[in-house]
C-alpha positions as CSV (number, residue, x, y, z in Angstrom):
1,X,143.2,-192.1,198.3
2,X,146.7,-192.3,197.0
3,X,148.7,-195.6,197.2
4,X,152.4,-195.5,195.7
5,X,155.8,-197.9,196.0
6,X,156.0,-195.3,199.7
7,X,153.1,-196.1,201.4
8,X,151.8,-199.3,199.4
9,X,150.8,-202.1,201.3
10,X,152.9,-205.3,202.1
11,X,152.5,-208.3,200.0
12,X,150.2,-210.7,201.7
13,X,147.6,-213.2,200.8
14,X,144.1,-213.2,201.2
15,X,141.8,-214.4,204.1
16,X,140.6,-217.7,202.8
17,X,139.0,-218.4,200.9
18,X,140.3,-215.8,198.1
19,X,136.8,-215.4,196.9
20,X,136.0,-211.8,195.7
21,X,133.3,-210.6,195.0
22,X,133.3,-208.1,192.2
23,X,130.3,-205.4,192.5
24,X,130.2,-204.5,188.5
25,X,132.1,-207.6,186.6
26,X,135.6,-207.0,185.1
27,X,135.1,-205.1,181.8
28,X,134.0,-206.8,179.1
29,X,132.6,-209.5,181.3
30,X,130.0,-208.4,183.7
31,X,128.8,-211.4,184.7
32,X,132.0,-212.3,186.6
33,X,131.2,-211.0,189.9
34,X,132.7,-214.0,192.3
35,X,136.1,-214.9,191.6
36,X,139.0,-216.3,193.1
37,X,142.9,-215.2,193.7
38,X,144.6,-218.1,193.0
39,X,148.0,-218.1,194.1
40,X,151.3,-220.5,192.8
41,X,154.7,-220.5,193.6
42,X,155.6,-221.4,189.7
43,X,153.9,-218.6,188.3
44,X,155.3,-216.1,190.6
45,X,155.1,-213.2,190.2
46,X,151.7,-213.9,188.3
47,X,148.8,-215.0,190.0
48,X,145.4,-215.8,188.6
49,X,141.7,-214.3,188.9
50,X,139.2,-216.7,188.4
51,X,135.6,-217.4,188.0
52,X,134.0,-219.4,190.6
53,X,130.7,-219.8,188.4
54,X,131.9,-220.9,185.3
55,X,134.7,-223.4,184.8
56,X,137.6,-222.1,182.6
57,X,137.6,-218.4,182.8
58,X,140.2,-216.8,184.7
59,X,142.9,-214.0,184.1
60,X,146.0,-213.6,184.7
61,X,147.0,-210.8,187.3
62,X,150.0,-209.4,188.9
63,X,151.1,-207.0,191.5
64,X,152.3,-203.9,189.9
65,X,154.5,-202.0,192.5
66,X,157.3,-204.5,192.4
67,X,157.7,-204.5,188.6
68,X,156.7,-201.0,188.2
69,X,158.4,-199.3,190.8
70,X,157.1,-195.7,189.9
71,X,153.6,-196.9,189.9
72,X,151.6,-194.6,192.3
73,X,147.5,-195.1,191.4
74,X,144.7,-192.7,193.2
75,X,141.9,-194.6,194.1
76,X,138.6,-192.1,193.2
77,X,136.7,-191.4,196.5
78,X,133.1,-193.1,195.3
79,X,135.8,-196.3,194.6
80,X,136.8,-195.8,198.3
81,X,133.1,-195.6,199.6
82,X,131.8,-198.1,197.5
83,X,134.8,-200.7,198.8
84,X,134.2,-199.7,202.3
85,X,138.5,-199.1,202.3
86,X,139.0,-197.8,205.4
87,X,143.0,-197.6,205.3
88,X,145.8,-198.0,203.0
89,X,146.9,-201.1,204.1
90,X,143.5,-202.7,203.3
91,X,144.2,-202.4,199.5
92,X,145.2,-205.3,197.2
93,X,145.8,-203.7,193.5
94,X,146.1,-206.5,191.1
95,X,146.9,-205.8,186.9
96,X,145.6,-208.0,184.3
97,X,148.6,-209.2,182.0
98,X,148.4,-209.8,178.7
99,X,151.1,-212.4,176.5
100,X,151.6,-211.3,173.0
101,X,152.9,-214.0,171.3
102,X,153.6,-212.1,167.5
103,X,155.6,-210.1,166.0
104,X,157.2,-210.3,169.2
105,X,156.8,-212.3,172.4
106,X,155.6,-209.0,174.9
107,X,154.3,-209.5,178.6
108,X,151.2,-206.0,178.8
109,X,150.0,-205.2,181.6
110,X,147.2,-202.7,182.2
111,X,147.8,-200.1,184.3
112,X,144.9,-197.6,184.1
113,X,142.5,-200.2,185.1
114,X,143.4,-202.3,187.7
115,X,141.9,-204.6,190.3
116,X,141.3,-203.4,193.6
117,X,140.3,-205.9,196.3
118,X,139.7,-204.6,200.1
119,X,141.3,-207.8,202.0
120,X,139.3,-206.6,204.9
121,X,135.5,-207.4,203.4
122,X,136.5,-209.2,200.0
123,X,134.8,-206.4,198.0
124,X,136.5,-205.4,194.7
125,X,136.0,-203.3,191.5
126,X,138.3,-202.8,188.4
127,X,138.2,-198.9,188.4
128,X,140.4,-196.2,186.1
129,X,142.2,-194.5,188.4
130,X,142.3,-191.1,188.7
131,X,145.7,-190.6,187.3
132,X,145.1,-192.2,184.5
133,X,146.5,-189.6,182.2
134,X,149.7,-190.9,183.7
135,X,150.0,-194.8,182.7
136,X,149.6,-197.0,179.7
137,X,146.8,-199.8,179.5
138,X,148.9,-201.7,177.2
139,X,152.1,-201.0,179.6
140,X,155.5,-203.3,178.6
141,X,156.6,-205.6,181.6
142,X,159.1,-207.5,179.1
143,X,159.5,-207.7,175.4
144,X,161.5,-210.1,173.8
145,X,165.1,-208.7,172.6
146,X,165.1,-206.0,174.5
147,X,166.1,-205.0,177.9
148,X,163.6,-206.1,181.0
149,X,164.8,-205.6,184.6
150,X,168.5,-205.6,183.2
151,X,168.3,-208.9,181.5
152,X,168.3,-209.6,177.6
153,X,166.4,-212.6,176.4
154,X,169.1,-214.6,174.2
């Protein structure tokens, strides 16, 4: 399954409650299989993934297609089976971000390994995608000095 800035799905929120369940963890952290999409109108466009087991641990996540607006990810057909993602539309793709604070302040994102959340059911997996030769998983969203969605940090 393809899904690209063409045929993405809208921006909506989860059924609630916005608890996912993860089938293998998030990398790194296996034991994180039940988490929650927190949304926030001050952190926009961010939003936050986080445990509901252990107080504390969350990560912070964004919608890619709107601040990379070549991203286009192919979803690997055992991801599709194993998510029960029955349409486009169904799919949620969230990015973990990462804030570099030295030498320079840098917002990451990873892009070969996102999120994928079926809204329909509530399952979701981080998965490489299959065009991961394509994207970065340390990719630049803004760093400081230079040019980010035509503005300059002063």
């Amino acid at each position: 399954m393809k899904l690209d800035t063409v045929n993405k799905p809208t921006q909506t929120a989860l059924q609630e409650p916005n608890v996912v369940q993860l089938q293998e963890g998030l990398v790194g952290f296996s034991d994180l299989t039940s988490m929650e999409v927190v949304f926030s109108q001050e952190e926009e466009p961010f939003l936050r993934l986080r445990d509901k087991n252990k107080k504390g641990q969350s990560f912070v996540v964004v919608e890619p297609f709107a601040l990379v607006p070549d991203y286009s990810i192919e979803i690997l057909d055992d991801d599709v089976e194993s998510l029960d993602i029955r349409s486009p539309n169904e799919v949620l793709v969230l990015n973990i971000v990462t804030f570099v604070e030295k030498p320079k302040k840098k917002v990451l994102t990873n892009l070969v390994g996102p999120v994928v959340i079926n809204r329909r059911n509530l399952k979701a997996k981080q998965i490489v995608i299959g065009n991961y030769q394509d994207y970065s998983a340390r990719h630049t969203l803004y760093e400081e000095g230079k040019e980010n969605n035509g503005a300059v940090e002063k």
